[in-house]
N, C-alpha and C positions, 0 to 999 in steps of 0.2 A: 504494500500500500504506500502511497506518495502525500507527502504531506501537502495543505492546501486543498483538497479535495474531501468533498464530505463522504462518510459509508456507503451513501446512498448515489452518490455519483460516482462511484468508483464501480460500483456493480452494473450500473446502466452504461459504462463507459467498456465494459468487458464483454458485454452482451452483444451492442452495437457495433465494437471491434469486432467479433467474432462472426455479424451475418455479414457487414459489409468488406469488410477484406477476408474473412474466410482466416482469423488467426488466434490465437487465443493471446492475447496481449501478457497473460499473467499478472495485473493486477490483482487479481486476487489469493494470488500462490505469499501461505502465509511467511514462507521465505523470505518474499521480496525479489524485487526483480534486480539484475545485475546493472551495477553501475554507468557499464558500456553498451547496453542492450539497447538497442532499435526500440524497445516498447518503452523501455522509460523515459525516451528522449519523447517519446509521441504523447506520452501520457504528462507530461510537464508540460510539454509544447503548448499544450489544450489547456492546463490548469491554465500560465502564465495568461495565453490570450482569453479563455474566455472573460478572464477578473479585465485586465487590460481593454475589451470588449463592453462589459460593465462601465467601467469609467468612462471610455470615451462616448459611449452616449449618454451618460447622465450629467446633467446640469447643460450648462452653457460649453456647446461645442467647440473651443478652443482649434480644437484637431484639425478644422476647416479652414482658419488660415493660416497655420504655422503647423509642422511637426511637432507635435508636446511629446514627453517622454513616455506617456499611458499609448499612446500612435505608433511611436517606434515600436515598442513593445510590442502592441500588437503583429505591426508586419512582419516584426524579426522573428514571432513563433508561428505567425501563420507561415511564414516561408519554408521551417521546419517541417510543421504538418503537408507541404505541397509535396516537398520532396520526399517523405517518406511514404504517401499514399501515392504520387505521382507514379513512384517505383511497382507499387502493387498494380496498379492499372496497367503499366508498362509489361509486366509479369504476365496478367490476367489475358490482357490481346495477345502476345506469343502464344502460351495457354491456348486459348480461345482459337487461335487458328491451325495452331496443330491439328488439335482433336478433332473440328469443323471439317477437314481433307481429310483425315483417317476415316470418320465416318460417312463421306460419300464414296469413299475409294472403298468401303466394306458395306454401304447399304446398312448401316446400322443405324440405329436412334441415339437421342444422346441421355445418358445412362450415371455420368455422375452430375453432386450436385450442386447448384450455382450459388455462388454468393452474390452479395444486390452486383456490386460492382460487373461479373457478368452478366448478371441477367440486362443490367442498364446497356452493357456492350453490345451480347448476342440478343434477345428478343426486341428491345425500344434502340437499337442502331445508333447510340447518343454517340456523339463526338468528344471524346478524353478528357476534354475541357472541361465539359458539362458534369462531365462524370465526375471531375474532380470539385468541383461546384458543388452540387448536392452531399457529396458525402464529406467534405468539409463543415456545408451545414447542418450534418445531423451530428455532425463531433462537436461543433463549436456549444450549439443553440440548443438540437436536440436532448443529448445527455443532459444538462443541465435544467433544462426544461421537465425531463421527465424525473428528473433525481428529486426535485422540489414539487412535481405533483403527487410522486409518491410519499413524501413527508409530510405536505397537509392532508393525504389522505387517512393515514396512519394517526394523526391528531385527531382530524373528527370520528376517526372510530375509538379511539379511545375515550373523549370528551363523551361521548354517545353510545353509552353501556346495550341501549335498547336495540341501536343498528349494529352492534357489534354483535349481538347474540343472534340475532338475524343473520348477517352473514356468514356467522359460522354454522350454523342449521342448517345452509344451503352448502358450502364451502364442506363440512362433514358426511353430506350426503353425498356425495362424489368421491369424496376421500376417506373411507370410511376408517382407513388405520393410517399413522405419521407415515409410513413408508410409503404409502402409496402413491403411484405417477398420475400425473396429470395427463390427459388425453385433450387432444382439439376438440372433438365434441362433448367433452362433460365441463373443458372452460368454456366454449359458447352460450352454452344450457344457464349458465349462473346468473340469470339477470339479476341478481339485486345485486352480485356483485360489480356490473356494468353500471347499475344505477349509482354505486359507491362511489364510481370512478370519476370524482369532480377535478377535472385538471384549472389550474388556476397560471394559464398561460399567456404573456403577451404577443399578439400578433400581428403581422405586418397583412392589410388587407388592400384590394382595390375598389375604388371606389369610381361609381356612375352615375353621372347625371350631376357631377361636381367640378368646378374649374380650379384645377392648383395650377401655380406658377411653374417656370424650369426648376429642376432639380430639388422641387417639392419633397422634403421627406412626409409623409400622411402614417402616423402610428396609431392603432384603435386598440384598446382593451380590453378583450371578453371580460376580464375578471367586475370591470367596473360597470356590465349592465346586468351581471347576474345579482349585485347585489341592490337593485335599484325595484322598490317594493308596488313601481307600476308596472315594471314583469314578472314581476314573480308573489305572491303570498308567502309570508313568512321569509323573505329572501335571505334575512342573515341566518336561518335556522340549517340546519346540516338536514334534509329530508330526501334520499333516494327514492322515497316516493313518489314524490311527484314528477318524478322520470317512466314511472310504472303505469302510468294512466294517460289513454288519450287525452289532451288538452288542448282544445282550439283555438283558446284563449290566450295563450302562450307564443307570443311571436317567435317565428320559426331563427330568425338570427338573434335571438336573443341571447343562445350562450351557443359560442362556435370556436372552441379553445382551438382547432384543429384549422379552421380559416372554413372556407368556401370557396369553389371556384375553381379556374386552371390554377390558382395561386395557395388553393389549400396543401395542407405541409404534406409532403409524399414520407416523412417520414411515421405517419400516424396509425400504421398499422404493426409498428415495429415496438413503439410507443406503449402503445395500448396491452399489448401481447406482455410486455415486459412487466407492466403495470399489475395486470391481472393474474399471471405468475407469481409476483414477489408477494401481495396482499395475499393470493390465495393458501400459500404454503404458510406464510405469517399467520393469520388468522388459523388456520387449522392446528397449528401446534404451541400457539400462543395468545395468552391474552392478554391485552394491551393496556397499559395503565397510564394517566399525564396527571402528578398533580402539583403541577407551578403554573405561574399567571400564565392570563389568554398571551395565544401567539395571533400575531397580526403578517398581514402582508405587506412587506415593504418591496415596491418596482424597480428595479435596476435594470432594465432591458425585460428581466423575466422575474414572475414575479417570485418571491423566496420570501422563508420564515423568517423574522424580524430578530430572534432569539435562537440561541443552541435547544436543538430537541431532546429533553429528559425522557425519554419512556421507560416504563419498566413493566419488562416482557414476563407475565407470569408460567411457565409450562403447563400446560393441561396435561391433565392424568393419564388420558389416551389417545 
């Protein structure tokens, strides 16, 4: 583990590593990763920028007419992160065209399995660039994004004894012993666990039928319409229920942590999966306790817990 990075971003940073370059980073090998290793240069690279990333867009943008030292920072680990995922993509197209002429040359199908980085190559035909685009933003924005929707989610079940026992009654029926594996159709089956899943994300949206200037930056905030009590009843209350019921009432962009449109986050199926994994095994062999003041959300790009997170994880019996 790498200092600067929280638990929870360290695991979401090991997961992502591993669908989109197909590697196990070793973050999590309680060892430690070696001092010269590829993975902790990649795994610093990210901490250093995403903080560096935080700063430079909060408050008054300095970065836009001068180089500030939070700017340099940024481009000096983003250049890192280019060149060590640059390489895996560089990997992936050799890869990729090997195998591609083996199996026309054998009339064969193709048989092993892809990580995004090829599937982004071989089926959506994206140009290297792009490639490195996207999975830059699921390292930088993503991981961090999903490390702190799974902390407040982790909060309000604990604050919230009654949806806590709720999802573990659904979460045990699935699971019915700690050892047990999680299957894709018995996580899709868990809706109240989907209804649990309140991501509290900042996002970048476009907008129609509005005139911005050049070089308009437009930031919008799911988090700050779901708490706003002409969309929602009871909106500051933690309630997965009322994701459980049709409700027509409910404007449909009222809460879109994910975006909408050609511009919603292609990371969100990655996201989500991660999510509902870690909650799920959490809650089945734990029960969750917080008893120090409320945690708030404060914005920095994405929004994150105001305070260090206390929980204490009790074992359950079976």
């Amino acid at each position: 583990m790498t200092s600067g990075m929280s638990g929870s971003s360290i695991e979401m940073l090991a997961g992502v590593g591993l669908v989109t370059l197909d590697k196990h980073l070793g973050c999590l090998d309680p060892v430690g990763l070696k001092a010269t290793s590829e993975s902790l240069q990649l795994v610093e690279a990210i901490t250093y920028a995403s903080e560096a990333l935080r700063r430079c867009e909060a408050g008054f943008q300095m970065w836009r007419f001068f180089k500030t030292k939070d700017w340099q920072r940024l481009v000096t680990n983003c250049d890192v992160i280019d060149r060590i995922v640059s390489k895996h993509i560089d990997t992936s197209q050799s890869r990729l065209k090997n195998e591609k002429q083996s199996m026309l040359e054998e009339d064969r199908r193709w048989e092993t399995e892809m990580s995004l980085i090829d599937a982004l190559l071989l089926n959506h035909h994206l140009h290297p660039e792009d490639v490195l685009t996207i999975v830059l933003d699921m390292l930088l924005i993503g991981v961090n994004a999903t490390s702190h929707a799974l902390s407040f989610l982790l909060y309000h079940l604990a604050r919230n004894p009654r949806a806590q026992k709720q999802l573990f009654k659904e979460v045990s029926a699935a699971l019915p012993s700690r050892d047990s594996s999680l299957s894709p159709d018995s996580l899709h089956k868990m809706i109240y666990l989907h209804a649990c899943n309140i991501c509290s994300v900042v996002i970048w949206q476009q907008l129609v039928n509005f005139t911005c200037g050049m070089k308009t930056c437009v930031l919008m905030t799911s988090h700050v319409t779901c708490l706003r009590e002409e969309n929602f009843e009871d909106a500051l209350k933690f309630k997965p229920e009322r994701w459980l019921v049709s409700d027509h009432d409910i404007h449909p962009f009222a809460a879109i942590p994910f975006g909408h449109g050609p511009r919603s986050c292609l990371g969100r199926g990655i996201a989500e999966l991660q999510l509902w994994m870690t909650v799920a095994k959490v809650i089945r062999n734990f029960q969750i306790e917080y008893h120090y003041s409320d945690i708030q959300a404060t914005t920095k790009l994405i929004a994150m817990p105001n305070k260090p997170l206390k929980f204490r994880f009790v074992d359950r019996v079976k």
